[in-house]
Jmol script that loads the backbone (N, CA, C; Angstrom):
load data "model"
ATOM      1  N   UNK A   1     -46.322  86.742  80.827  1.00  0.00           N
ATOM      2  CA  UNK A   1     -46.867  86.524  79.520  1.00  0.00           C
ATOM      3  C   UNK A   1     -47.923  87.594  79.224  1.00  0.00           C
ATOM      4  N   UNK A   2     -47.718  88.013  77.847  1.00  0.00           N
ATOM      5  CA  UNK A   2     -48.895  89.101  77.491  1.00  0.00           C
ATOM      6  C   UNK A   2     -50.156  88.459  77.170  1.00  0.00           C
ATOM      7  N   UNK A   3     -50.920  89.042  77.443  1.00  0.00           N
ATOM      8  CA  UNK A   3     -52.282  88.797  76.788  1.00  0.00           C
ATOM      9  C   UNK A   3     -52.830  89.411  75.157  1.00  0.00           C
ATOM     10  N   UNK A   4     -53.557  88.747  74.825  1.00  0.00           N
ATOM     11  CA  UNK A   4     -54.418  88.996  73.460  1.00  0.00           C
ATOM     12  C   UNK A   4     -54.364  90.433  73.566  1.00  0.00           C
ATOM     13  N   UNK A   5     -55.411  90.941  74.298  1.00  0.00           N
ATOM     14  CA  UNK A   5     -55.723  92.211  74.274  1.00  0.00           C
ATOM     15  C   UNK A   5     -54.136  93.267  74.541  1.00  0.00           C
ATOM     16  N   UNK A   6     -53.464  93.029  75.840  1.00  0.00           N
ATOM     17  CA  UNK A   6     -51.873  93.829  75.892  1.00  0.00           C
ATOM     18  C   UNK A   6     -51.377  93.711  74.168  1.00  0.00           C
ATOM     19  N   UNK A   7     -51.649  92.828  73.706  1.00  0.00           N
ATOM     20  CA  UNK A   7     -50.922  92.963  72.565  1.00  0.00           C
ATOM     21  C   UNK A   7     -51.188  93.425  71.443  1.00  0.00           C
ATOM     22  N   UNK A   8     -52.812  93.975  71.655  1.00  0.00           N
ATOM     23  CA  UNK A   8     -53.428  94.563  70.358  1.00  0.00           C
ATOM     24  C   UNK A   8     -53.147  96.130  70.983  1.00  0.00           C
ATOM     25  N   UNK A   9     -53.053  96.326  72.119  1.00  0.00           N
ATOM     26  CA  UNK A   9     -53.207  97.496  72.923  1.00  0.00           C
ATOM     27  C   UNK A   9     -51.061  98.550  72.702  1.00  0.00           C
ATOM     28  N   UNK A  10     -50.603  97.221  72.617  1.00  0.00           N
ATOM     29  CA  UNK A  10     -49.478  97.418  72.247  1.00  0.00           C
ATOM     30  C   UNK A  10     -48.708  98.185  70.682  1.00  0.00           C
ATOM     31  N   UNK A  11     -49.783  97.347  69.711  1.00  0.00           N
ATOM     32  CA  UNK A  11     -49.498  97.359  68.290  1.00  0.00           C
ATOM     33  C   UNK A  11     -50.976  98.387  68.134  1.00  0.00           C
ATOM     34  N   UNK A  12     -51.592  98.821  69.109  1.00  0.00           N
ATOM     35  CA  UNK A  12     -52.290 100.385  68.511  1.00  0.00           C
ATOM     36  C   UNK A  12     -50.913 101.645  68.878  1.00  0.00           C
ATOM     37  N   UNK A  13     -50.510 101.409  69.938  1.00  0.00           N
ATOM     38  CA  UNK A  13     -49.659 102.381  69.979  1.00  0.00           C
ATOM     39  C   UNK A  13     -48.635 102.691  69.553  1.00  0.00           C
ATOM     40  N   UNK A  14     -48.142 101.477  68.694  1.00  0.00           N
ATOM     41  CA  UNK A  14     -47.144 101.639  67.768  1.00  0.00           C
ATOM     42  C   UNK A  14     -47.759 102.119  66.291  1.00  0.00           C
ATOM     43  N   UNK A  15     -48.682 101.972  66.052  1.00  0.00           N
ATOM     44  CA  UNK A  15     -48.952 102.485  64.397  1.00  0.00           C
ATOM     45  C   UNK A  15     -49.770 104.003  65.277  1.00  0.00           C
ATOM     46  N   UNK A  16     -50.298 104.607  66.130  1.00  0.00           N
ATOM     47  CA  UNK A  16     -50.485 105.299  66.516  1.00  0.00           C
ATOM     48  C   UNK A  16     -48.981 106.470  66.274  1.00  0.00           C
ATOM     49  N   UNK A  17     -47.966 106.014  66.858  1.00  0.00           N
ATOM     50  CA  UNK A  17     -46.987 106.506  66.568  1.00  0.00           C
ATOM     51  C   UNK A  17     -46.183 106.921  65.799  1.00  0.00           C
ATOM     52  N   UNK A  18     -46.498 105.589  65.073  1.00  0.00           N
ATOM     53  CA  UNK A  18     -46.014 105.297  63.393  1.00  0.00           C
ATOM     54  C   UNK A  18     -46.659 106.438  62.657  1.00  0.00           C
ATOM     55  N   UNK A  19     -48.000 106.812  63.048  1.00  0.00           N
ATOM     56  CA  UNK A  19     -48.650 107.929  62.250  1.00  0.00           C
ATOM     57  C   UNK A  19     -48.269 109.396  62.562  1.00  0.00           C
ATOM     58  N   UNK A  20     -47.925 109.315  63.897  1.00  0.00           N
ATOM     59  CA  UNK A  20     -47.078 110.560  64.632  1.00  0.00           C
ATOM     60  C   UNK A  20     -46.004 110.852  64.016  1.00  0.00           C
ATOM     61  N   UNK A  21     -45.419 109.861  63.447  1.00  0.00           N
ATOM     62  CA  UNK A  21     -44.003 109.968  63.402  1.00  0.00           C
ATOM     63  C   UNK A  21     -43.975 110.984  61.561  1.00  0.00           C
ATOM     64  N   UNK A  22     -44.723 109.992  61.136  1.00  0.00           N
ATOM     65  CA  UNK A  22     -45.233 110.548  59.578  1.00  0.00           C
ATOM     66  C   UNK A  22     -45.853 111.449  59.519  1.00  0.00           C
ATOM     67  N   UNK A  23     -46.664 112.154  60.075  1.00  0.00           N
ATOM     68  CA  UNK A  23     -46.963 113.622  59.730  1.00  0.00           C
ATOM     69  C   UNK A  23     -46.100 114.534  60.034  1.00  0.00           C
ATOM     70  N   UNK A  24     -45.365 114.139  61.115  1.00  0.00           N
ATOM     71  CA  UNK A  24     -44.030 115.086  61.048  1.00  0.00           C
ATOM     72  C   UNK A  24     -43.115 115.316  60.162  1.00  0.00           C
ATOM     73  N   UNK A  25     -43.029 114.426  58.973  1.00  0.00           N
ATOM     74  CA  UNK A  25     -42.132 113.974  58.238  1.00  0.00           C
ATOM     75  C   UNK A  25     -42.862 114.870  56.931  1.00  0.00           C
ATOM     76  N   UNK A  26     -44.169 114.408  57.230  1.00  0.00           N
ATOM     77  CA  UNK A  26     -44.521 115.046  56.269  1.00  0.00           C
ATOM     78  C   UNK A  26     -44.795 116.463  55.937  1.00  0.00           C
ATOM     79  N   UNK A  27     -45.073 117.085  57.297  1.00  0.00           N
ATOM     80  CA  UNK A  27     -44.924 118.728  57.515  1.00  0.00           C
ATOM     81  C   UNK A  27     -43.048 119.043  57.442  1.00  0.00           C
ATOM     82  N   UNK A  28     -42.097 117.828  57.492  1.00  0.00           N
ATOM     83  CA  UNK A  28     -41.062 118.835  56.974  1.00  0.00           C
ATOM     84  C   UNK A  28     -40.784 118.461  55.548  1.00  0.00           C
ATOM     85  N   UNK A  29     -41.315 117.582  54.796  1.00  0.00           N
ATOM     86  CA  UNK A  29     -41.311 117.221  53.292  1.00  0.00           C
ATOM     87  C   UNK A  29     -41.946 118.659  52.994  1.00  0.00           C
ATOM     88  N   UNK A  30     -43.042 118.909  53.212  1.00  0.00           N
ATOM     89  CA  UNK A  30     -43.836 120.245  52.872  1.00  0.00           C
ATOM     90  C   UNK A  30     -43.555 121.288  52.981  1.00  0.00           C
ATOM     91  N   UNK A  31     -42.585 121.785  53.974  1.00  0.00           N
ATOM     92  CA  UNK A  31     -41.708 122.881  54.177  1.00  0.00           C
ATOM     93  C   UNK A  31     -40.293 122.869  53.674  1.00  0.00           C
ATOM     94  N   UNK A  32     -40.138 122.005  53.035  1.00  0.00           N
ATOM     95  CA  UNK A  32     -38.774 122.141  52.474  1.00  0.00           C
ATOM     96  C   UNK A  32     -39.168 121.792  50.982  1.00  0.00           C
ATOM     97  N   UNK A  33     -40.257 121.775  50.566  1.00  0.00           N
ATOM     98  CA  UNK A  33     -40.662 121.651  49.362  1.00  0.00           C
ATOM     99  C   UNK A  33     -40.857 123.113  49.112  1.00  0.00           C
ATOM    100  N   UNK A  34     -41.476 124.004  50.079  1.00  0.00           N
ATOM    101  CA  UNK A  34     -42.161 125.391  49.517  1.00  0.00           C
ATOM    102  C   UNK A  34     -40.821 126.297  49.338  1.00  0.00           C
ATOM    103  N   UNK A  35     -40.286 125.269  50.556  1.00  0.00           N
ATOM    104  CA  UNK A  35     -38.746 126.649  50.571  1.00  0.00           C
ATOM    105  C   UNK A  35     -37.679 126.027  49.701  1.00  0.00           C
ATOM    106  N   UNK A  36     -38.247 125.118  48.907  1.00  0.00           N
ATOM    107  CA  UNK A  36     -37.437 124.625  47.389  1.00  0.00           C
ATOM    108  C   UNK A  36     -37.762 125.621  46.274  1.00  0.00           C
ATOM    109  N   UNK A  37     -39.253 125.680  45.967  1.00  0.00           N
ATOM    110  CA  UNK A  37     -40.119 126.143  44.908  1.00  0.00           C
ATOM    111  C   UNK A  37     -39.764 127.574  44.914  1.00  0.00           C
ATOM    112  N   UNK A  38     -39.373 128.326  46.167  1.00  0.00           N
ATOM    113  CA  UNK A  38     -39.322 129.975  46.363  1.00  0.00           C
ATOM    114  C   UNK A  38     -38.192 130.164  45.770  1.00  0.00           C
ATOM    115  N   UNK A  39     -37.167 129.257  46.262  1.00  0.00           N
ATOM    116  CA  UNK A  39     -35.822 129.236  45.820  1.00  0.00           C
ATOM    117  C   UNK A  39     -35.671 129.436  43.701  1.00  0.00           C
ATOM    118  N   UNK A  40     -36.307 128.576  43.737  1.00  0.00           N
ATOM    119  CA  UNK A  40     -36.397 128.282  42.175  1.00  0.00           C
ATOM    120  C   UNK A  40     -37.174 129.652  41.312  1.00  0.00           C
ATOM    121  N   UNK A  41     -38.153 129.956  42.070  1.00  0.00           N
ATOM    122  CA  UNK A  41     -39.191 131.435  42.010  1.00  0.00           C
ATOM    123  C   UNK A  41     -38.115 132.006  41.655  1.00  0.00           C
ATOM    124  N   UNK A  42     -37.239 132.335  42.674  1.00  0.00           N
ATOM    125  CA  UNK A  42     -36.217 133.802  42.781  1.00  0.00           C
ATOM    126  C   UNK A  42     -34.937 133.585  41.577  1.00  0.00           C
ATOM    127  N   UNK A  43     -34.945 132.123  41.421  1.00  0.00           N
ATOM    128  CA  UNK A  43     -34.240 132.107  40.012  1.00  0.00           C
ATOM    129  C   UNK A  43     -34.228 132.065  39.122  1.00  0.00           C
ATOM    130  N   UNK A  44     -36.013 132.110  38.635  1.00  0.00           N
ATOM    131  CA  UNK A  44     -36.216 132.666  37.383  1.00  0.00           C
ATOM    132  C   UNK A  44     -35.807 133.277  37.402  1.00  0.00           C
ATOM    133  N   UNK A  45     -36.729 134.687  38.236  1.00  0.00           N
ATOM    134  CA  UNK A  45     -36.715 136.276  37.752  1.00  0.00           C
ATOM    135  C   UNK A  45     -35.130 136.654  37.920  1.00  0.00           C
ATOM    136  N   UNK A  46     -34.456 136.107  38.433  1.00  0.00           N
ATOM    137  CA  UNK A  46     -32.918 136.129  38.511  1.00  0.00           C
ATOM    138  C   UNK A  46     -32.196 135.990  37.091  1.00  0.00           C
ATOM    139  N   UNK A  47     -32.648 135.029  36.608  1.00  0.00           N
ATOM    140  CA  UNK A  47     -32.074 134.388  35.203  1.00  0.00           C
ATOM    141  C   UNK A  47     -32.662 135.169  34.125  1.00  0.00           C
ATOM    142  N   UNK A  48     -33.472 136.178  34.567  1.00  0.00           N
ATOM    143  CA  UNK A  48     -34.465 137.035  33.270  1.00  0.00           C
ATOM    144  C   UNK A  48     -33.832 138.211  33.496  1.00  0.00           C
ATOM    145  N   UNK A  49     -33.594 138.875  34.545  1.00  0.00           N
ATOM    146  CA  UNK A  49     -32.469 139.819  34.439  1.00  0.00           C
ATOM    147  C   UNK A  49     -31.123 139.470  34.261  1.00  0.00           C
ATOM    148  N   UNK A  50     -30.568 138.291  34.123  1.00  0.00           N
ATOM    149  CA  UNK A  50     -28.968 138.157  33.546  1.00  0.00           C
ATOM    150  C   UNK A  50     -29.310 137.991  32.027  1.00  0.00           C
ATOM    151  N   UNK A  51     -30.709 137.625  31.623  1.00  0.00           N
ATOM    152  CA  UNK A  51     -30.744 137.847  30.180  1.00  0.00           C
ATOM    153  C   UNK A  51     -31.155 139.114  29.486  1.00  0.00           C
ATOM    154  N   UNK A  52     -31.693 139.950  30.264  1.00  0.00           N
ATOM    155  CA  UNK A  52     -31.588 140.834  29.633  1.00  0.00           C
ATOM    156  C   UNK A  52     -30.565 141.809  29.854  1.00  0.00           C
ATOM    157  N   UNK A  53     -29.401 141.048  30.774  1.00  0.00           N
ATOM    158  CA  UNK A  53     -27.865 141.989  30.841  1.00  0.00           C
ATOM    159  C   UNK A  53     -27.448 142.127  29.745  1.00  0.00           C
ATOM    160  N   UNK A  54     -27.623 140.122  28.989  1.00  0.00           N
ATOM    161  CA  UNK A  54     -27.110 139.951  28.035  1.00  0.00           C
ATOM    162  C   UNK A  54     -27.342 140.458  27.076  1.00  0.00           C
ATOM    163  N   UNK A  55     -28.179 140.837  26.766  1.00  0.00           N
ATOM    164  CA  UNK A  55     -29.018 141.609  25.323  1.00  0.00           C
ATOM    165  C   UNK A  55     -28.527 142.819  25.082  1.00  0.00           C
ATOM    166  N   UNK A  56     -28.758 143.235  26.098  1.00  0.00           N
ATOM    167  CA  UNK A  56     -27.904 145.159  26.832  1.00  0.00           C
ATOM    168  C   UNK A  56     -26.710 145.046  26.127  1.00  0.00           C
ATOM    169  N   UNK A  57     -25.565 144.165  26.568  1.00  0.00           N
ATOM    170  CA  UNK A  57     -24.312 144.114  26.193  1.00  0.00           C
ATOM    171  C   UNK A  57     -24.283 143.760  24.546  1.00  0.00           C
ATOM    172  N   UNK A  58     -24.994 142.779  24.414  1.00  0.00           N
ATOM    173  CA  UNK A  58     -24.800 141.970  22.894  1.00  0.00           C
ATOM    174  C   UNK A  58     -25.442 143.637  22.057  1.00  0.00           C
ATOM    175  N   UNK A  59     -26.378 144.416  22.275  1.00  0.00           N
ATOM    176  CA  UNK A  59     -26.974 145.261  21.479  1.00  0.00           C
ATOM    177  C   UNK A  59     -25.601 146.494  21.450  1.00  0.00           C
ATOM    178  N   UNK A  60     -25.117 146.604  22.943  1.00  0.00           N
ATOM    179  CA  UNK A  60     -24.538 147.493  23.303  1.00  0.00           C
ATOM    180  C   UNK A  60     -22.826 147.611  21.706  1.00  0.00           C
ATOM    181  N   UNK A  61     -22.643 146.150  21.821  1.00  0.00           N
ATOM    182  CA  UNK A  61     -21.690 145.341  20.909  1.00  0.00           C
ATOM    183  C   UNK A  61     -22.066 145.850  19.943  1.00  0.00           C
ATOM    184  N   UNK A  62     -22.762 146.013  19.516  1.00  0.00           N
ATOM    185  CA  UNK A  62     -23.232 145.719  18.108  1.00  0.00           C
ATOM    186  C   UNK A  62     -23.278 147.502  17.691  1.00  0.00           C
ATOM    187  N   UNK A  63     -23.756 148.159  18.598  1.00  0.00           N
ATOM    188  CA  UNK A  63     -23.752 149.683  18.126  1.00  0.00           C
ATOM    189  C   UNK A  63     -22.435 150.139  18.081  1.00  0.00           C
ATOM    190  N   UNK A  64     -21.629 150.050  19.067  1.00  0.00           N
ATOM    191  CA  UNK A  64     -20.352 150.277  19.465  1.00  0.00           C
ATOM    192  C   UNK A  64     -19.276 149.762  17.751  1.00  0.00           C
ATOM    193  N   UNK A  65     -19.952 148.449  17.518  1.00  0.00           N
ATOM    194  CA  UNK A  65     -19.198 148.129  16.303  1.00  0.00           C
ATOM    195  C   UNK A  65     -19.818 149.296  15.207  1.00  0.00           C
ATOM    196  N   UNK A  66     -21.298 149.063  14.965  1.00  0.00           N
ATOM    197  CA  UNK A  66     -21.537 150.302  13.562  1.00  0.00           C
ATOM    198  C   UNK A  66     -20.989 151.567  13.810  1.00  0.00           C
ATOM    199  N   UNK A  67     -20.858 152.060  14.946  1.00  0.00           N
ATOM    200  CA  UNK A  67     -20.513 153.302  15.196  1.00  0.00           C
ATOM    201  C   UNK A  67     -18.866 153.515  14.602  1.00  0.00           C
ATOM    202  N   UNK A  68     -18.139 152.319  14.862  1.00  0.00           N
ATOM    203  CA  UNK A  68     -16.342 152.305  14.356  1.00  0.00           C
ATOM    204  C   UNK A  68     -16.338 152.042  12.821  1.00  0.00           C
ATOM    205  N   UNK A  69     -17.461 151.670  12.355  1.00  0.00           N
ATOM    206  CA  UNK A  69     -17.320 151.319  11.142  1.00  0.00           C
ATOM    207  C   UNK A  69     -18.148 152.756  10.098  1.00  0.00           C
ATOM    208  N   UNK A  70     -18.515 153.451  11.187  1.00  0.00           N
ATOM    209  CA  UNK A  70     -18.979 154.898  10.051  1.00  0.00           C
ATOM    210  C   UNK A  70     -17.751 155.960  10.289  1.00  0.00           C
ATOM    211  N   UNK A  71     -17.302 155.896  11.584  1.00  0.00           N
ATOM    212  CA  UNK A  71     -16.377 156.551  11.631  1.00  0.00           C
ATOM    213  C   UNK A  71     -15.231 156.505  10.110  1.00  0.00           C
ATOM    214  N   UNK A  72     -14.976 155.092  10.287  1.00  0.00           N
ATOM    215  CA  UNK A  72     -13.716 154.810   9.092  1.00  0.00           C
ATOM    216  C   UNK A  72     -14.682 155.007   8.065  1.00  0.00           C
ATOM    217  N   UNK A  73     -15.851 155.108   7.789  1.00  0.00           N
ATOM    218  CA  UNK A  73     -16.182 155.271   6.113  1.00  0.00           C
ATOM    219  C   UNK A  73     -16.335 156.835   5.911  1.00  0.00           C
ATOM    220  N   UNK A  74     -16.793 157.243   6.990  1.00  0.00           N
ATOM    221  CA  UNK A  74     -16.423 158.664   7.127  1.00  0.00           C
ATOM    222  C   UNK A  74     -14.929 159.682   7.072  1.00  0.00           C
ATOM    223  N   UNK A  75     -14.048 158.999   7.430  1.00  0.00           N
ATOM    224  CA  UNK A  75     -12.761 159.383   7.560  1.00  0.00           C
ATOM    225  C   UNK A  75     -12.412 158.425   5.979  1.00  0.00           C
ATOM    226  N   UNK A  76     -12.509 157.336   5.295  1.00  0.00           N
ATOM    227  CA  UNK A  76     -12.225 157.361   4.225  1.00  0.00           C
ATOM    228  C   UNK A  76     -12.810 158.268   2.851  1.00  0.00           C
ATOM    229  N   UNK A  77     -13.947 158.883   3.263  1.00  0.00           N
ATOM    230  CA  UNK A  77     -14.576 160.161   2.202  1.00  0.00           C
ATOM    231  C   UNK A  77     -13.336 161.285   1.874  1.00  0.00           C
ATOM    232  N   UNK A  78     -12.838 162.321   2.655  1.00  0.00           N
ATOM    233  CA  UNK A  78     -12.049 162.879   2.332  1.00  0.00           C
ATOM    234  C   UNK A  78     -11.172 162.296   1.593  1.00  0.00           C
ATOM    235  N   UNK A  79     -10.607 161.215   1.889  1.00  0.00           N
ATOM    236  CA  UNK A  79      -9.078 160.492   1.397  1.00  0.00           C
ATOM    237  C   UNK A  79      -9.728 160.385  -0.098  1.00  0.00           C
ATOM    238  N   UNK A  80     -10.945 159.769  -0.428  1.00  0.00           N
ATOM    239  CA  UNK A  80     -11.533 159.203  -1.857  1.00  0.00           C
ATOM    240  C   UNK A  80     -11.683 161.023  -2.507  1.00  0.00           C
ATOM    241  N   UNK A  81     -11.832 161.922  -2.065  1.00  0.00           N
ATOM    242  CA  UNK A  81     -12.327 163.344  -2.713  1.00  0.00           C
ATOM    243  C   UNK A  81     -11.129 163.829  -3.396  1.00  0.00           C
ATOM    244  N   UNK A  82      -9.924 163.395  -2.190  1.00  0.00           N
ATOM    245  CA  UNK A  82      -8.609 163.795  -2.574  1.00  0.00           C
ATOM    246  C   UNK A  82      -7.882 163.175  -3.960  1.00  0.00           C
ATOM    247  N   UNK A  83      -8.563 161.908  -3.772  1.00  0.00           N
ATOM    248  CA  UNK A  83      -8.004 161.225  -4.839  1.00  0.00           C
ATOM    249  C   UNK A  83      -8.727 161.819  -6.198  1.00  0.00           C
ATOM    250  N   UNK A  84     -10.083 161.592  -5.993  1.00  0.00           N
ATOM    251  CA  UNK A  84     -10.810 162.097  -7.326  1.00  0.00           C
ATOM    252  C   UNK A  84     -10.478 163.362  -7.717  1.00  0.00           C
ATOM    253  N   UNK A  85      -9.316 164.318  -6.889  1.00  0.00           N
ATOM    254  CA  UNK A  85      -9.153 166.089  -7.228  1.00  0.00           C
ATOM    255  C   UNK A  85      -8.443 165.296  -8.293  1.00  0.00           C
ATOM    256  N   UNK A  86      -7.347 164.958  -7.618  1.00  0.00           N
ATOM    257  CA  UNK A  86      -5.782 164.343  -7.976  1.00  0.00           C
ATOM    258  C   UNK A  86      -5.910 163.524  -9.788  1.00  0.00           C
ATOM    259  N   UNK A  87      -7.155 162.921  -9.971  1.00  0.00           N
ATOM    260  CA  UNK A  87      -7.152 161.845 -11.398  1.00  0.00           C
ATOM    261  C   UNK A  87      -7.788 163.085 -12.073  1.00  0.00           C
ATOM    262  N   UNK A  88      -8.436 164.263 -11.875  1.00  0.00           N
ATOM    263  CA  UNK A  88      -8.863 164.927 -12.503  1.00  0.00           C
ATOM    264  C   UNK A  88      -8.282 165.762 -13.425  1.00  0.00           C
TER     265      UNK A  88
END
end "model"
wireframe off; spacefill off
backbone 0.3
color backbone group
């Protein structure tokens, strides 16, 4: 049979443990939290250069189009000069 005291002596070393057990838990909550947050870090600046790919391309679009569209107003000038010789 245990005694009073064996049994307080018992239930220190279990929450003794219990506290062992939890700071461990909690130094890997804490390390897998920082090496969450870095993760997330690197995907901003990740996600800020795929947006400004996008911009690149969308601007890139957009010149590429005015540029086809002076061409043809340019290449329709002669055709309109020809015509205006022609009604003259």
């Amino acid at each position: 049979m245990t005694t009073q005291s064996e049994r307080l002596a018992a239930l220190e070393q279990r929450l003794t443990d219990h506290e062992a057990r939890c700071e461990e838990r909690l130094v890997e909550i804490r390390t897998t939290a920082t090496s969450t947050l870095q993760a997330v870090e690197g995907l901003k600046s990740r996600s800020w250069g795929v947006v400004a790919a996008l911009l690149a391309w969308a601007l890139a679009q957009i010149w590429t189009a005015n540029a086809t569209r002076f061409e043809r107003l340019e290449a329709a000038r002669p055709l309109q000069e020809a015509i205006d010789v022609v009604d003259r």
